[in-house]
PDB file of N, CA, C and O in Angstrom:
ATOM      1  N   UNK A   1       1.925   3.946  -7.234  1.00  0.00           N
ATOM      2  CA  UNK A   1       2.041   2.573  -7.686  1.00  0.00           C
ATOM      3  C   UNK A   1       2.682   1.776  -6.550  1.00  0.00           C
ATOM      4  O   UNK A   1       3.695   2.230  -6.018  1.00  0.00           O
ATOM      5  N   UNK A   2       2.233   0.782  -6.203  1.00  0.00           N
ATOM      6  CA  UNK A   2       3.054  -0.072  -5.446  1.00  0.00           C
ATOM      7  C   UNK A   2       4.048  -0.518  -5.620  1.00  0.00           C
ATOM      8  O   UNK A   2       4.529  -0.322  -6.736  1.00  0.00           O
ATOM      9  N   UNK A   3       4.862  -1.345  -4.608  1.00  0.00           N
ATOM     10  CA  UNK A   3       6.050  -1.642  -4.810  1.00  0.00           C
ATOM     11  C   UNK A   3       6.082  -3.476  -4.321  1.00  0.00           C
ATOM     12  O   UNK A   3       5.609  -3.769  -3.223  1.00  0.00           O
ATOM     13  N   UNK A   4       6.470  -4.221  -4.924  1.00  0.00           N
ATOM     14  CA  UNK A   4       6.175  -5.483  -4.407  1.00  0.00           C
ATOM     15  C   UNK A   4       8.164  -6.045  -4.089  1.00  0.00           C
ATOM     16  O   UNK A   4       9.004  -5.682  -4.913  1.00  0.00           O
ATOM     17  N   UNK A   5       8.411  -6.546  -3.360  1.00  0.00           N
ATOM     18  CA  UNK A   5       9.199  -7.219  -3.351  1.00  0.00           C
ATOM     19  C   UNK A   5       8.946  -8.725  -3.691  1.00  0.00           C
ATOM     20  O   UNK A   5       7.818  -9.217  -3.718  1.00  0.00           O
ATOM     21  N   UNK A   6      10.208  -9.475  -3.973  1.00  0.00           N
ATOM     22  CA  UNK A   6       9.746 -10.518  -4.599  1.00  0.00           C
ATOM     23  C   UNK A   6       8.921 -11.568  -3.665  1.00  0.00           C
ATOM     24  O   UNK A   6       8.060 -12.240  -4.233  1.00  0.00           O
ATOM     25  N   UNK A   7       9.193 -11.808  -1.843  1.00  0.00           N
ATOM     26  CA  UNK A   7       9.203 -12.558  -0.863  1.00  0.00           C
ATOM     27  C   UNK A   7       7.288 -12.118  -0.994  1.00  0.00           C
ATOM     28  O   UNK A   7       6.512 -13.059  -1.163  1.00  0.00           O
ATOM     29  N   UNK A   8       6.854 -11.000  -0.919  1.00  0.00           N
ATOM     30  CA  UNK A   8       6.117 -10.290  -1.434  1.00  0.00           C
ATOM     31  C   UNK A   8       4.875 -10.395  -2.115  1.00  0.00           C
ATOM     32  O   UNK A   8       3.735 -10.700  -1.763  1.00  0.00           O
ATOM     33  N   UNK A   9       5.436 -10.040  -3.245  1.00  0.00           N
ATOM     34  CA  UNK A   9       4.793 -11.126  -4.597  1.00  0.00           C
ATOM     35  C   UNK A   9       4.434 -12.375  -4.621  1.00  0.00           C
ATOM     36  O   UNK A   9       3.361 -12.751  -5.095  1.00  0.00           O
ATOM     37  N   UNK A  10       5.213 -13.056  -4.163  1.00  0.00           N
ATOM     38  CA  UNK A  10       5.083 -14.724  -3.343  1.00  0.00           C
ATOM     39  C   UNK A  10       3.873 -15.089  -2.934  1.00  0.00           C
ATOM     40  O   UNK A  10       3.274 -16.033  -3.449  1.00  0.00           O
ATOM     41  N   UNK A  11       3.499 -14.527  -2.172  1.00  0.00           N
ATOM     42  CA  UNK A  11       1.795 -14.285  -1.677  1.00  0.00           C
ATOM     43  C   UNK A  11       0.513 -14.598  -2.134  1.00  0.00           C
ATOM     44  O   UNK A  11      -0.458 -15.208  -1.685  1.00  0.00           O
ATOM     45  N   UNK A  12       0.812 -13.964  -3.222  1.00  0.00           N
ATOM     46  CA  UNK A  12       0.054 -13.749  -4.403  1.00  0.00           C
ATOM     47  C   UNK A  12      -0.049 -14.201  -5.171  1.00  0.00           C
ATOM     48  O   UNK A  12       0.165 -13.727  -6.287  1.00  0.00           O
ATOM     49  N   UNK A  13      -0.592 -15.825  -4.826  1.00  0.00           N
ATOM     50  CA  UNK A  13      -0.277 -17.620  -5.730  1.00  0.00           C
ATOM     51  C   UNK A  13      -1.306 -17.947  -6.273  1.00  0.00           C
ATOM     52  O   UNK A  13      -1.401 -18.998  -6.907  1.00  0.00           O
ATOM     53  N   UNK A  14      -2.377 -17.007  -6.107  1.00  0.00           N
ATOM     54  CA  UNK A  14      -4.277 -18.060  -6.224  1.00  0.00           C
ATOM     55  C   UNK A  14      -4.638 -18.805  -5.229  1.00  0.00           C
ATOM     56  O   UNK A  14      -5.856 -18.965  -5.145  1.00  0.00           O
ATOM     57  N   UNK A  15      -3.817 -19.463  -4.221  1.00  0.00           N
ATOM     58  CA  UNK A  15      -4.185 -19.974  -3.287  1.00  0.00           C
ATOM     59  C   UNK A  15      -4.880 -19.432  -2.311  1.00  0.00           C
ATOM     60  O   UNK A  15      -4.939 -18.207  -2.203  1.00  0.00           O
ATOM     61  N   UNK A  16      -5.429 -20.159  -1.565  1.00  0.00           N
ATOM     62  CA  UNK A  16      -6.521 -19.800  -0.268  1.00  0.00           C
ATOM     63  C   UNK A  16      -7.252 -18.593  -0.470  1.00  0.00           C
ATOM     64  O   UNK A  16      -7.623 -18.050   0.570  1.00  0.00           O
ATOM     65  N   UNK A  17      -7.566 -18.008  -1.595  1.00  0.00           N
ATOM     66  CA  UNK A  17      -8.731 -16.794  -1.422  1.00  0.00           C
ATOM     67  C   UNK A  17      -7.776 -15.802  -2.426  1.00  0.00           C
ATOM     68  O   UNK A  17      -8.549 -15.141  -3.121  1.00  0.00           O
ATOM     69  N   UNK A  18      -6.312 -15.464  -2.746  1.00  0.00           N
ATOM     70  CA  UNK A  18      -5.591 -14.746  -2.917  1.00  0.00           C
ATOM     71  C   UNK A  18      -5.732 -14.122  -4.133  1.00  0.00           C
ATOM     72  O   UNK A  18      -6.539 -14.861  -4.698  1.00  0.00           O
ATOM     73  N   UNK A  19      -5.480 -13.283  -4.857  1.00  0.00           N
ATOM     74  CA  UNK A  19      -5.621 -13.109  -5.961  1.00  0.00           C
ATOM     75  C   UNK A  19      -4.327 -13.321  -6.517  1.00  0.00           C
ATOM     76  O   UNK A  19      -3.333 -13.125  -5.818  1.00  0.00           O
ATOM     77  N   UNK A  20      -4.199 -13.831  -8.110  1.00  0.00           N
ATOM     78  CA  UNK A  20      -3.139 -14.770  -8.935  1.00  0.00           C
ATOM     79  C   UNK A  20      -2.317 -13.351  -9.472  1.00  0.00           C
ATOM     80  O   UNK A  20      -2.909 -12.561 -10.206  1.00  0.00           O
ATOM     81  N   UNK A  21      -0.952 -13.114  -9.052  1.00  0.00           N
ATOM     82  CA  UNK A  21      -0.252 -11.930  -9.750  1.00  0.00           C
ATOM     83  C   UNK A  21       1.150 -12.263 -10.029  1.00  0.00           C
ATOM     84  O   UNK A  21       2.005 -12.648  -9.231  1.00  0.00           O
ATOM     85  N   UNK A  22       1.272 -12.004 -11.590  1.00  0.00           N
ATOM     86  CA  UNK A  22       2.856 -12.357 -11.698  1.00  0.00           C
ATOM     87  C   UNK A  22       3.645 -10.967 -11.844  1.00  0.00           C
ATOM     88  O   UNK A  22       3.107  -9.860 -11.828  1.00  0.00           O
ATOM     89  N   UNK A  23       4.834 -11.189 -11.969  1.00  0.00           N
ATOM     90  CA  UNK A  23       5.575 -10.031 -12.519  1.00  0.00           C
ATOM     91  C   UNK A  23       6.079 -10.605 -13.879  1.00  0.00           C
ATOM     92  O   UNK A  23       6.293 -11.769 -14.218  1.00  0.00           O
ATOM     93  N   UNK A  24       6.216  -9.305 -14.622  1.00  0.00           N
ATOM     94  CA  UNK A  24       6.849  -9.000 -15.809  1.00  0.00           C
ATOM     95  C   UNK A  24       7.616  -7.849 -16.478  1.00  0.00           C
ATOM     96  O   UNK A  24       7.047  -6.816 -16.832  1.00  0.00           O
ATOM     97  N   UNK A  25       9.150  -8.105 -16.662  1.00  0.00           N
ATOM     98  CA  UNK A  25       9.291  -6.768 -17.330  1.00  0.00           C
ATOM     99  C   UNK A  25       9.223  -5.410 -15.894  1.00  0.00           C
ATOM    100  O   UNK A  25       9.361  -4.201 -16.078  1.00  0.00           O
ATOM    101  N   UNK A  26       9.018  -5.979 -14.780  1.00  0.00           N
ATOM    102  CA  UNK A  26       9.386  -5.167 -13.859  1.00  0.00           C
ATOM    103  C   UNK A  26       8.411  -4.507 -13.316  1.00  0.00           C
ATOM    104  O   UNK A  26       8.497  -3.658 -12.429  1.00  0.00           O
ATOM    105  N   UNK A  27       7.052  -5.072 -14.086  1.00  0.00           N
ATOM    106  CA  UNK A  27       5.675  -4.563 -13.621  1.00  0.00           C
ATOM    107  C   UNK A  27       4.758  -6.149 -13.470  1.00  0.00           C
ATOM    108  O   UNK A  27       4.626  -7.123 -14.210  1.00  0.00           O
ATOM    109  N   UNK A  28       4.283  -5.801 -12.199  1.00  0.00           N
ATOM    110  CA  UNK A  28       3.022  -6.643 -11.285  1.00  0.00           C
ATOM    111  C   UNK A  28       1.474  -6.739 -11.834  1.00  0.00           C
ATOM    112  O   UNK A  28       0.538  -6.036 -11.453  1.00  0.00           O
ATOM    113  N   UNK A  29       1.438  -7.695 -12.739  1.00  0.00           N
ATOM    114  CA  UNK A  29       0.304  -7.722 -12.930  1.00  0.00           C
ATOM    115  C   UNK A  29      -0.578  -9.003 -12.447  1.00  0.00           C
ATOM    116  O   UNK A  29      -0.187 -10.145 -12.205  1.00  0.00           O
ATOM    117  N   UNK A  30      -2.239  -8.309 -12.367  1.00  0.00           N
ATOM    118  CA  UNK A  30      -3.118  -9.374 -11.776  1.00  0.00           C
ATOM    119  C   UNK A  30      -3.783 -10.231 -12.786  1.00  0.00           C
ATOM    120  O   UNK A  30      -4.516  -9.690 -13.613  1.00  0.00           O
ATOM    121  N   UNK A  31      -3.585 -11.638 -12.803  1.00  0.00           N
ATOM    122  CA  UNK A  31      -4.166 -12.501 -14.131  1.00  0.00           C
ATOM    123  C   UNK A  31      -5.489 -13.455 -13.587  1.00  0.00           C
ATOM    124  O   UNK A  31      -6.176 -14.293 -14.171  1.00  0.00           O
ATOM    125  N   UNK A  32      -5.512 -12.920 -12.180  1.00  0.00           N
ATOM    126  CA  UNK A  32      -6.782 -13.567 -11.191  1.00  0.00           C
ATOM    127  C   UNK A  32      -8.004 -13.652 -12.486  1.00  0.00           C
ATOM    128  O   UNK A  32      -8.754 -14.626 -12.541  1.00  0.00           O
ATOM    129  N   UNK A  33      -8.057 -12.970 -13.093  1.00  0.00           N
ATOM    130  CA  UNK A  33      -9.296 -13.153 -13.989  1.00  0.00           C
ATOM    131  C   UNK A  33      -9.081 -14.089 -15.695  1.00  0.00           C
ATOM    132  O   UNK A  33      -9.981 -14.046 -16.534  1.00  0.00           O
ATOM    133  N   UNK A  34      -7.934 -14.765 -15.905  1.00  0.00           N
ATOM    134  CA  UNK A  34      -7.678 -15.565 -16.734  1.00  0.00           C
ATOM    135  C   UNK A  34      -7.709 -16.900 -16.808  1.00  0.00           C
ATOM    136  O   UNK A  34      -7.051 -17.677 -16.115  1.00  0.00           O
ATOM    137  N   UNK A  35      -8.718 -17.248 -17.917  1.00  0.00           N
ATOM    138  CA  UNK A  35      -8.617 -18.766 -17.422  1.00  0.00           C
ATOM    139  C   UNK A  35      -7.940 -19.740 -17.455  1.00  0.00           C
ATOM    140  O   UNK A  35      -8.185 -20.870 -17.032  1.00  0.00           O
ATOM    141  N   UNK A  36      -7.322 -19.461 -17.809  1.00  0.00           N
ATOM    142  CA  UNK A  36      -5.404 -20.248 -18.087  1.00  0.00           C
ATOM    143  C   UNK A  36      -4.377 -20.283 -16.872  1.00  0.00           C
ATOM    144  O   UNK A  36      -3.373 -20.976 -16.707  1.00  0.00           O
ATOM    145  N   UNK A  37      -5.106 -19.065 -15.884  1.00  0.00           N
ATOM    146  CA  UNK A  37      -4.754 -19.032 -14.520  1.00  0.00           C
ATOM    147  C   UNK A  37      -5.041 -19.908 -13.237  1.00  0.00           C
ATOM    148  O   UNK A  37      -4.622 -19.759 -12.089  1.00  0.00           O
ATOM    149  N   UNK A  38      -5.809 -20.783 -13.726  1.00  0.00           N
ATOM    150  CA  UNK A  38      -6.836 -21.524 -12.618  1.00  0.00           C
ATOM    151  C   UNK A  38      -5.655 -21.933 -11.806  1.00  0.00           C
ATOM    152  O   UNK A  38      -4.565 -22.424 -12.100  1.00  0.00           O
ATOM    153  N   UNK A  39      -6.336 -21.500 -10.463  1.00  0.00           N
ATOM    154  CA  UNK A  39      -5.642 -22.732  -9.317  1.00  0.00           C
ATOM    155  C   UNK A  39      -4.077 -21.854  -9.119  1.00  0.00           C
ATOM    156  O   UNK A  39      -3.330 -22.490  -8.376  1.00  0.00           O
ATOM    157  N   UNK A  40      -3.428 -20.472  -9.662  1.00  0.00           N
ATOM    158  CA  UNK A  40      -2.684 -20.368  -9.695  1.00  0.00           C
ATOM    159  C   UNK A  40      -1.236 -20.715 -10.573  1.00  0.00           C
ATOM    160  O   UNK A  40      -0.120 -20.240 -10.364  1.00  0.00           O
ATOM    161  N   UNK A  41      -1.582 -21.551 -11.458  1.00  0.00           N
ATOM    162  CA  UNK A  41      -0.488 -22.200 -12.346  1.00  0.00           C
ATOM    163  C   UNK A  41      -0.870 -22.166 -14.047  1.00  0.00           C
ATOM    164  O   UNK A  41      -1.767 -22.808 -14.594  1.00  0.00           O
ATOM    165  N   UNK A  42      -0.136 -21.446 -14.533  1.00  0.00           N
ATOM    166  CA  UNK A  42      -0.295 -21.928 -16.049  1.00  0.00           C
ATOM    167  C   UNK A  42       0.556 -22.678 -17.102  1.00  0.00           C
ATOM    168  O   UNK A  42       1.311 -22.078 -17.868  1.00  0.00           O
ATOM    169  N   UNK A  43       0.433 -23.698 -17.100  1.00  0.00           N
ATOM    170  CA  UNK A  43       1.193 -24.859 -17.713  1.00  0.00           C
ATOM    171  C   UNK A  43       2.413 -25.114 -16.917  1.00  0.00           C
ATOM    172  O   UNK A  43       2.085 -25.961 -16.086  1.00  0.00           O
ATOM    173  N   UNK A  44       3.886 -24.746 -16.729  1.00  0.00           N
ATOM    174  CA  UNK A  44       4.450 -25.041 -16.114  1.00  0.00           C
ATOM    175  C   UNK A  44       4.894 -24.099 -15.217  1.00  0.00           C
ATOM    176  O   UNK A  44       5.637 -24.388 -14.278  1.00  0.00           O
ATOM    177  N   UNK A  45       4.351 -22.616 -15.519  1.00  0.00           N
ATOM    178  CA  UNK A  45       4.590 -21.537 -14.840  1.00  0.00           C
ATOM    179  C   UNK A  45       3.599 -21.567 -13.352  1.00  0.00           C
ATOM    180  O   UNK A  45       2.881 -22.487 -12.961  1.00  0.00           O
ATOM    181  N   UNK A  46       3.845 -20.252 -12.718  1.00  0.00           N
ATOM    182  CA  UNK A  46       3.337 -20.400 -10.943  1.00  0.00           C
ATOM    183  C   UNK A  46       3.091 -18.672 -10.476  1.00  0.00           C
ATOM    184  O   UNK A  46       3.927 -17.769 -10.449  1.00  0.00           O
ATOM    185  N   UNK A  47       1.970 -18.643 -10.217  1.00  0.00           N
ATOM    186  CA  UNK A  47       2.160 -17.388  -9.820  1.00  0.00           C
ATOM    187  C   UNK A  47       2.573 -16.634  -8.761  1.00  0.00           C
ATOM    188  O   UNK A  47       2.930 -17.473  -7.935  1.00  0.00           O
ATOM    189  N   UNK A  48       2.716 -15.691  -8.355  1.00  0.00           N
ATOM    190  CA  UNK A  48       3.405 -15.087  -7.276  1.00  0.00           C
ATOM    191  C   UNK A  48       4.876 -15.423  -7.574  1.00  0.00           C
ATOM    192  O   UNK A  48       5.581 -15.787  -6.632  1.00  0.00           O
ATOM    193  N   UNK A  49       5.304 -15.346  -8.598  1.00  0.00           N
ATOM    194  CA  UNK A  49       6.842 -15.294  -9.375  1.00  0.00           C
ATOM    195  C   UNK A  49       6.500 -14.168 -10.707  1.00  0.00           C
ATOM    196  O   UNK A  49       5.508 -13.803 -11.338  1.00  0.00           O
ATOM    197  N   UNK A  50       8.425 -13.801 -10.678  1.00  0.00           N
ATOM    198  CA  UNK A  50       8.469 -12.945 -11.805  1.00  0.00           C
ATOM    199  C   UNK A  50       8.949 -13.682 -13.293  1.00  0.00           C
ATOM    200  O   UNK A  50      10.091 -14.041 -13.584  1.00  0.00           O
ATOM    201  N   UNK A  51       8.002 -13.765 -13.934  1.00  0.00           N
ATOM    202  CA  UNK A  51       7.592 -14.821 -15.168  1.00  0.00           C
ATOM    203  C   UNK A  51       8.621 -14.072 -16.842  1.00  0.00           C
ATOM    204  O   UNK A  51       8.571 -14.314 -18.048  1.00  0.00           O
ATOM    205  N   UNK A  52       9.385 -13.185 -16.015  1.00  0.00           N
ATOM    206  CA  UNK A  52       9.801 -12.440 -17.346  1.00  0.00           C
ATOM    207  C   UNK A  52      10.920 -13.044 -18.643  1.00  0.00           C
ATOM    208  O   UNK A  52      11.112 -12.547 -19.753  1.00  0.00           O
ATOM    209  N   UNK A  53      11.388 -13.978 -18.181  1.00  0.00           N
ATOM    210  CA  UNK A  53      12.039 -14.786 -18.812  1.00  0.00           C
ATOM    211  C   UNK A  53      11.730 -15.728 -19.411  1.00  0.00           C
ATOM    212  O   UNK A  53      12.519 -16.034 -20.305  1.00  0.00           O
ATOM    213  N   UNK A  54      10.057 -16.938 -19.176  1.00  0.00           N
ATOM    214  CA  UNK A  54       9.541 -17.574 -19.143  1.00  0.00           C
ATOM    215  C   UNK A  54       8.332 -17.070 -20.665  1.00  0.00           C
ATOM    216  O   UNK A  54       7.622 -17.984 -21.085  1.00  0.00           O
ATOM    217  N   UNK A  55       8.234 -15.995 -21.195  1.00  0.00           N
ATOM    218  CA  UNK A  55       8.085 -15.314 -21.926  1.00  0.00           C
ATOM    219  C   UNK A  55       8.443 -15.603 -23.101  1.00  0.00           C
ATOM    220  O   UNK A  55       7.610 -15.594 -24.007  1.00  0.00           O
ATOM    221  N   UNK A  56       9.780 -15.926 -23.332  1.00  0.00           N
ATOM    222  CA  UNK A  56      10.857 -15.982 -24.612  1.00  0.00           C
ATOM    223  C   UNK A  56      10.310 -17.683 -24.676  1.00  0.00           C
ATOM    224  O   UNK A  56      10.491 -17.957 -25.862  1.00  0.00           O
ATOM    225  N   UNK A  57       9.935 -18.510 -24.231  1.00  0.00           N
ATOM    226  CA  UNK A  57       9.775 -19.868 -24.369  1.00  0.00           C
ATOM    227  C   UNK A  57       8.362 -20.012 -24.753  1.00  0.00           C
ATOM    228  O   UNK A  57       7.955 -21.146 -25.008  1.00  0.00           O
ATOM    229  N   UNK A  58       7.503 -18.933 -24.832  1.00  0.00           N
ATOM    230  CA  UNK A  58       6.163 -19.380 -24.841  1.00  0.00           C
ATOM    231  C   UNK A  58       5.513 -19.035 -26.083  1.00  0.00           C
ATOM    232  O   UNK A  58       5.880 -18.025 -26.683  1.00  0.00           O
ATOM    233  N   UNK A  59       4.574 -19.773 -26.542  1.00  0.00           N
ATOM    234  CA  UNK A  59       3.642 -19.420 -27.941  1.00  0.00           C
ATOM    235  C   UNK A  59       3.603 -18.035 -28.504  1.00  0.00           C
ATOM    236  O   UNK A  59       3.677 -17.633 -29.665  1.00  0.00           O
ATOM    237  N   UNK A  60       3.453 -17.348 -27.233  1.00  0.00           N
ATOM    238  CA  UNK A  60       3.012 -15.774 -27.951  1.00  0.00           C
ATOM    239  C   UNK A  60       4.125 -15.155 -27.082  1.00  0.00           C
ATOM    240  O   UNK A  60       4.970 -15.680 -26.357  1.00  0.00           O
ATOM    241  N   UNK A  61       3.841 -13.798 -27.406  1.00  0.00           N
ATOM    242  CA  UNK A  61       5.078 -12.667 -27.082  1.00  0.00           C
ATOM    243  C   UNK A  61       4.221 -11.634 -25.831  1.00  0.00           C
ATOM    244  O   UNK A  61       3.171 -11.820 -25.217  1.00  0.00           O
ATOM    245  N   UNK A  62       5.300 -10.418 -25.813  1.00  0.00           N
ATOM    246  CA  UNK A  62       4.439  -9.754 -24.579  1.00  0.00           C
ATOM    247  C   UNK A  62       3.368  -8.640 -24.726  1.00  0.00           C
ATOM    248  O   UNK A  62       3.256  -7.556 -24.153  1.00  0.00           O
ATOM    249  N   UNK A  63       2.627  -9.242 -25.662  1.00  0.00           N
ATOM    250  CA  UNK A  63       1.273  -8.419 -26.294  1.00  0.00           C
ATOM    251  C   UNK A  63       0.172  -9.020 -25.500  1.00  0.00           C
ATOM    252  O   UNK A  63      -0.913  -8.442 -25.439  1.00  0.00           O
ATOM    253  N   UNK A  64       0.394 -10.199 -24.861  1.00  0.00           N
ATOM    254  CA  UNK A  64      -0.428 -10.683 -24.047  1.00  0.00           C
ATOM    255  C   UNK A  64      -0.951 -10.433 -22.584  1.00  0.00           C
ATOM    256  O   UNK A  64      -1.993 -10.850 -22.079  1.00  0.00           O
ATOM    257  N   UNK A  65       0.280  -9.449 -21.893  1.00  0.00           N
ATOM    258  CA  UNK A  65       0.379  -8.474 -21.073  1.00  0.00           C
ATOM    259  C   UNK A  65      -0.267  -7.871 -20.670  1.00  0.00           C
ATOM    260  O   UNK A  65      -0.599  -7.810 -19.486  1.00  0.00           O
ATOM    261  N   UNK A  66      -0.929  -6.732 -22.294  1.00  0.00           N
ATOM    262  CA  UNK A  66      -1.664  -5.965 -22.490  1.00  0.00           C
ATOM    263  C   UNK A  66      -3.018  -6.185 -21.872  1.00  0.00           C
ATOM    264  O   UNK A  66      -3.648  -5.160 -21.609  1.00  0.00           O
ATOM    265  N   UNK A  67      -3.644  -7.491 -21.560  1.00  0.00           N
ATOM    266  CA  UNK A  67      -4.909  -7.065 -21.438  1.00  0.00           C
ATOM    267  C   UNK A  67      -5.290  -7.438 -20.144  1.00  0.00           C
ATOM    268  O   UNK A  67      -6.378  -7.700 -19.632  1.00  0.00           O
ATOM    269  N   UNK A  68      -3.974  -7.393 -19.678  1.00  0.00           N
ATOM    270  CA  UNK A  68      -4.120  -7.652 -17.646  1.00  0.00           C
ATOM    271  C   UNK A  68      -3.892  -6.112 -16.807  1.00  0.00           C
ATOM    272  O   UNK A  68      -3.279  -5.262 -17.453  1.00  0.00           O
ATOM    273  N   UNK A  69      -4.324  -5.762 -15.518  1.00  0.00           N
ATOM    274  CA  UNK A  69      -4.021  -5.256 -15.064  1.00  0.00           C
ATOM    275  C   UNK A  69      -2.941  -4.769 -14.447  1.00  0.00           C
ATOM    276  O   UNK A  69      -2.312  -5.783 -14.145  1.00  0.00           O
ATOM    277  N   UNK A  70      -2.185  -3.606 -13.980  1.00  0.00           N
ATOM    278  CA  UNK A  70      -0.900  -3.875 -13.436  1.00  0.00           C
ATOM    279  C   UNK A  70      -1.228  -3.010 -12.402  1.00  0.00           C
ATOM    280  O   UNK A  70      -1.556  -1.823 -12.389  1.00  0.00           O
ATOM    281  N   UNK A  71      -1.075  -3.835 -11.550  1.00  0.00           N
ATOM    282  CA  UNK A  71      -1.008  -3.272 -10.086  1.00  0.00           C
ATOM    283  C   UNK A  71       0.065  -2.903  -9.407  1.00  0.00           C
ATOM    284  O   UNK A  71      -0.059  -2.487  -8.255  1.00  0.00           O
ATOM    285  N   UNK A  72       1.282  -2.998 -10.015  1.00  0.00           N
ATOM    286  CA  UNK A  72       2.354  -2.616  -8.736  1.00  0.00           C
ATOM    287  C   UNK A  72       3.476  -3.060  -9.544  1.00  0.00           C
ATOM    288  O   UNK A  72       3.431  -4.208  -9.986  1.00  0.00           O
ATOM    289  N   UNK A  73       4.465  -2.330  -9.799  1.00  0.00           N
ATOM    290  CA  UNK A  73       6.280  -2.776  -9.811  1.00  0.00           C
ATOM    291  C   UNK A  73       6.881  -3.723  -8.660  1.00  0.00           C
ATOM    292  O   UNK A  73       6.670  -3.667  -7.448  1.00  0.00           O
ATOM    293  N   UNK A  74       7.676  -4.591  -9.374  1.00  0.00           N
ATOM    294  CA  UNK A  74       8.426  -5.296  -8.672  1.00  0.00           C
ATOM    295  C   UNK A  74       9.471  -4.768  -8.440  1.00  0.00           C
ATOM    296  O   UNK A  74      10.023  -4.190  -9.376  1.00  0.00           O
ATOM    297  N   UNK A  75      10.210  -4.783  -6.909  1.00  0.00           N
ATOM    298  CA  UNK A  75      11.477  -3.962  -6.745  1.00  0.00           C
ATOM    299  C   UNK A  75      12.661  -5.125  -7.357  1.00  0.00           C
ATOM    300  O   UNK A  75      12.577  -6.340  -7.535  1.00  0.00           O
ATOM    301  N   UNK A  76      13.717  -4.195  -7.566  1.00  0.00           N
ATOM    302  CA  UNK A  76      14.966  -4.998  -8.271  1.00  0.00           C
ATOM    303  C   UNK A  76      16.161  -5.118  -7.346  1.00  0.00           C
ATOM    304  O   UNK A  76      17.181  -5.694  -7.726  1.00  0.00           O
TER     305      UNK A  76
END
């Protein structure tokens, strides 16, 4: 499994070609294929950040997780 640091992860915004990956819960997942993801941003959130807190404020819970890929742990 990979290991992402956060500077890292950063990268990984949707921008210029990139594929869209947040962290959560301490695991890296890719949401490049969501359409709520466009452009890198979903509502006030940003990708290439760890979104795990941002969670507790939102409509649904972390069952939504489930149907993304996880590519890599974020180091702590």
């Amino acid at each position: 499994m990979r290991l992402f640091s956060k500077e890292e992860l950063s990268k990984y915004d949707g921008s210029d070609g990139n594929p869209t990956y947040i962290a959560y819960n301490g695991k890296v997942y890719d949401v490049s294929s969501a359409p709520n993801w466009i452009d890198g941003s979903h509502f006030e959130h940003f990708a290439g950040d760890d979104l795990t807190g941002a969670v507790d404020d939102a409509p649904h819970g972390d069952e939504v997780m489930a149907g993304f890929p996880v590519v890599g742990e974020l180091a702590s």
